[in-house]
C-alpha positions in Angstrom: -5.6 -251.7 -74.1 -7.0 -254.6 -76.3 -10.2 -254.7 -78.0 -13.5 -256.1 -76.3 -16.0 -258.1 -77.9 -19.3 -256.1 -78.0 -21.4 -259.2 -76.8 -20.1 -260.1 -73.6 -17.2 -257.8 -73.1 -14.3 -260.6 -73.4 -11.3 -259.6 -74.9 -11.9 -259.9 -78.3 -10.2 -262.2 -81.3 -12.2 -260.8 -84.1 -13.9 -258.1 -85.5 -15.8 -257.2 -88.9 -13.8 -256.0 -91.5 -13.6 -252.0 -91.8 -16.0 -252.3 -88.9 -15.0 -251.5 -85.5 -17.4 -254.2 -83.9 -15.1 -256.7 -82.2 -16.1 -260.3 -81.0 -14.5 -262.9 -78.9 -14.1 -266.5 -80.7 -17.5 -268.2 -78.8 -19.5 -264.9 -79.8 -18.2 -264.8 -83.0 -19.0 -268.1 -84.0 -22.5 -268.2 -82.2 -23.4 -264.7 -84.4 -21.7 -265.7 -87.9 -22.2 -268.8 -90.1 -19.0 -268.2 -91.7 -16.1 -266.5 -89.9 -14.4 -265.9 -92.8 -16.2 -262.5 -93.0 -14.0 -261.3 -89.8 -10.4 -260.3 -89.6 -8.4 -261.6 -87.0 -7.3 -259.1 -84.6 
């Protein structure tokens, strides 16, 4: 079953690293200035 982003429950590209908070890419770049601190999933 593949991750969902915690925001709007899309399936989810991204999450924080040793973190089990997952984002999809428009969440994740609306929330994070940098996405550089998320792991591509």
């Amino acid at each position: 079953m593949p991750k969902r982003c915690i925001i709007c429950e899309s399936e989810a590209e991204f999450c924080i690293k040793d973190s089990s908070e997952s984002y999809c890419k428009e969440c994740a770049e609306e929330n994070f200035d940098d996405l550089g601190y998320l792991e591509r999933i």
